[in-house]
N, C-alpha and C positions, 0 to 999 in steps of 0.2 A: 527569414527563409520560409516557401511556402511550402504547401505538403508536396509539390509536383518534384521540389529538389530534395526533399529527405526521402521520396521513393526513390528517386535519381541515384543518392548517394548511397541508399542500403541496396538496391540490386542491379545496377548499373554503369557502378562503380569501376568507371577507367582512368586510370593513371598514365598521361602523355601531354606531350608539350609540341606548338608547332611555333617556330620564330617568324611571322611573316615580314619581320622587317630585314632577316635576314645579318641582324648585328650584332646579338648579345653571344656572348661568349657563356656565361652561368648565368641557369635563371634555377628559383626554386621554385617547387611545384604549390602550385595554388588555382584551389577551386574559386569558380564567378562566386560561389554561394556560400563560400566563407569558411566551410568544414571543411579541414584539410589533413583530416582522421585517413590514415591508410590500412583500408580494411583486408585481412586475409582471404583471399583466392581472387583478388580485385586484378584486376586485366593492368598489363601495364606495356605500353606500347612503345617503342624505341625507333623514332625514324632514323632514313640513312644521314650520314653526315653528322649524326648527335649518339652522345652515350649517357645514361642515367645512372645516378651515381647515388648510393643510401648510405645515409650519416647513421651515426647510431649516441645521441651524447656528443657531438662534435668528434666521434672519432668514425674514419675514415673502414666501409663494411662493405658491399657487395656492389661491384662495377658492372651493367650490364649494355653488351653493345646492338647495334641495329637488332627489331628481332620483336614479337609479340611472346609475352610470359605471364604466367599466373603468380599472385603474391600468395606461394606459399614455401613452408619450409625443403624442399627439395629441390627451389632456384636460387635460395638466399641460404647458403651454407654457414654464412659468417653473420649475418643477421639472426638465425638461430643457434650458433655457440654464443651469441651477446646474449642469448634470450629477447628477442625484442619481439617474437613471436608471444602472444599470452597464450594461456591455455583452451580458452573460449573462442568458439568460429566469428563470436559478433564482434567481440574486443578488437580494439583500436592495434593497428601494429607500432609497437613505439619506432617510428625512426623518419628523418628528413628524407626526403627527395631533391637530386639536381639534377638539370641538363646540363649537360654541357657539349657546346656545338664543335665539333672533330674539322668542319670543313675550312679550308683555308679566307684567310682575311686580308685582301688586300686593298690596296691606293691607302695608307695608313704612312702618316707625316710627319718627318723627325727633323729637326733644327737646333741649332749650336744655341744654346740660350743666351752666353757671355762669346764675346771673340776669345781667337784662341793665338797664343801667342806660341809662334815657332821661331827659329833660328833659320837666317836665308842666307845664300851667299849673293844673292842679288841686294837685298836692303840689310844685310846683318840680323835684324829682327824685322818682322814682322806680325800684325795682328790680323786675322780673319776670320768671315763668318761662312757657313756652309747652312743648307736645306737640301731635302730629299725624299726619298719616300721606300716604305718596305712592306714587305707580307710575312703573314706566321702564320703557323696551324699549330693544336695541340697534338702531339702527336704520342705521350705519353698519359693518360686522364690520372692513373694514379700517381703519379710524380706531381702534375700540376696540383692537381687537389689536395697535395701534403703541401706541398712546400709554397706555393703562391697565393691558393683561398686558404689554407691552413696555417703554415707560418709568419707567413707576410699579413695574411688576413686583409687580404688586396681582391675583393668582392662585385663589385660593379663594373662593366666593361670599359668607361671611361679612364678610371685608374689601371684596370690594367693596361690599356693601350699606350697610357701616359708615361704606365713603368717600362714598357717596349720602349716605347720613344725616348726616352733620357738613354736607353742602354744603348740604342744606335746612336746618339748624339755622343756620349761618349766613347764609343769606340769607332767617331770619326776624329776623335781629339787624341786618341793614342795612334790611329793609325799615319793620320797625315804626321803629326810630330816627328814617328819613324821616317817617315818616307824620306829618300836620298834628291827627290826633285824640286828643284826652285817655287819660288811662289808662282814666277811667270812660266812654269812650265804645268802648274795643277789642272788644267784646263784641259788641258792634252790628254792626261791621265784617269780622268773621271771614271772610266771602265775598270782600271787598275785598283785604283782604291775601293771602287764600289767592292769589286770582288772579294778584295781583303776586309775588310769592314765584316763581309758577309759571313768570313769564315772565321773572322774572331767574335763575332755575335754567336753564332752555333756553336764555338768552342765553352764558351760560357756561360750557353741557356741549355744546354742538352741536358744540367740534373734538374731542370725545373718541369723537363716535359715538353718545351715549346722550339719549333725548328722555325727559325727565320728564312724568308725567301726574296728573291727581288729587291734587292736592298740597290738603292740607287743614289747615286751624287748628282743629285740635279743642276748646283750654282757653288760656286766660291767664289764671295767677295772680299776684295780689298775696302780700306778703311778710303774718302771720297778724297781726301788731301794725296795719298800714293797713287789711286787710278790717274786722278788727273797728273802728278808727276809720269807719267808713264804716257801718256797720252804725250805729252811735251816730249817726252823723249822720242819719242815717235814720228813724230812732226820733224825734228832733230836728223834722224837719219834719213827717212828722205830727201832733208835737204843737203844731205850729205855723198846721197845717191846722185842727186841731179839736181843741181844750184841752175843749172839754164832753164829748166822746165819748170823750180820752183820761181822764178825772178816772172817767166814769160806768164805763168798764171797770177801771179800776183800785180802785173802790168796792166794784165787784160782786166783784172777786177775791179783795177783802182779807175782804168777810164771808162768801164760800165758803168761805175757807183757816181761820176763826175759826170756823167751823160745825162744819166737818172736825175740828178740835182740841179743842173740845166734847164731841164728841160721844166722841171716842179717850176723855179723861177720864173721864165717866161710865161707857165699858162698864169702861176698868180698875178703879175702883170696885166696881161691881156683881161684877166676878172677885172681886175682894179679900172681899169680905162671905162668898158664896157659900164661899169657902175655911174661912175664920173659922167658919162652919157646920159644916161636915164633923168640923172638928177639935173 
């Protein structure tokens, strides 16, 4: 470290975080220059859409939202009953820094890992796969920050997006299961179940801090042996609908395809002579 970042860090000293990628959910705070000493009366900056969070010993101390503050005892009530204020103005302040970003997350991708098997009255049982997509915000920081970086100890935005995603993917395997609608009618429904999905995801996540949004049923598929049954049965009624109009198309196709192959014959002929010439 040169001497230009230890004048930086003893009178300079600001505590803030900007995401430019715009995807982390918790970041800890950390200087380019390695020292990540929190000095008393140090500036600490909170932009909008984020809140900064002080650990104290891993336990959960003073939440601060949008907003410029001085790091001293008069903003951090519960950072000084831990004592983590020292006595001396130059002394380090014991305690962690997090962001954590408030604004919403979405186009976030949840999918049935295994098919799910339901009861139909169309096939008796049935197996299927669904994918989709949702949005969240933190909407609680001190709930999230006890119970999801705290008790789950679920850290990196990856995992938590990962623990979102199984929880919508599971509460598209309870909800379709209820549902009173056939397999051939899931399709139709897509708006309906999104809806409920949505509202048993929030019933669920609301003591973690996190509200889900936009939860969407994008596809439900059948297993490839059932589509294609269903394609056939398809074909079926139609011809059931109209045995004259299926007979006259399948007339007309059979003497296109016989015309087609006619005609391949004679040009190869005509090659074959034309060669026989030459030579």
């Amino acid at each position: 470290m040169g001497l230009l970042d230890v004048v930086k860090d003893q009178f300079l000293d600001v505590i803030e975080f900007e995401d430019k990628s715009n995807k982390l959910i918790v970041t800890k705070f950390r200087r380019e220059s390695g020292n990540d000493e929190l000095k008393q009366g140090s500036k600490v900056i909170v932009r909008e859409g984020q809140c900064a969070v002080f650990l104290k010993g891993g336990r959960l101390a003073d939440i601060l939202p949008p907003g410029t503050y001085s790091l001293n005892t008069e903003n951090f009530p519960v950072l000084t009953k831990l004592k983590a204020f020292p006595y001396l103005f130059v002394s380090p302040v014991i305690a962690d820094v997090y962001f954590v970003s408030t604004r919403q997350f979405i186009n976030y991708k949840w999918a049935t890992k295994n098919p799910i098997i339901r009861r139909d009255r169309d096939f008796t049982m049935a197996r299927i796969r669904a994918f989709g997509k949702f949005a969240f915000q933190i909407t609680d920081v001190s709930l999230f920050m006890r119970e999801i970086f705290g008790s789950k100890g679920i850290v990196m935005t990856y995992d938590i997006v990962e623990y979102l995603s199984s929880m919508a993917a599971e509460a598209f395997s309870t909800t379709v299961g209820a549902a009173a609608m056939s397999v051939l009618d899931l399709a139709a429904g897509y708006s309906t179940l999104s809806a409920a999905m949505e509202e048993k995801l929030n019933g669920q996540i609301q003591v973690i801090g996190i509200r889900f949004s936009d939860v969407i049923v994008e596809n439900i598929s059948l297993p490839d042996n059932v589509e294609k049954l269903i394609d056939e049965q398809s074909g079926i009624g139609i011809v059931k609908n109209n045995m004259e109009a299926f007979v006259q198309y399948h007339t007309a196709r059979a003497m296109r395809d016989a015309k087609k192959t006619e005609g391949g014959q004679e040009h190869v002929k005509e090659t074959k002579a034309g060669d026989l010439q030459e030579l």
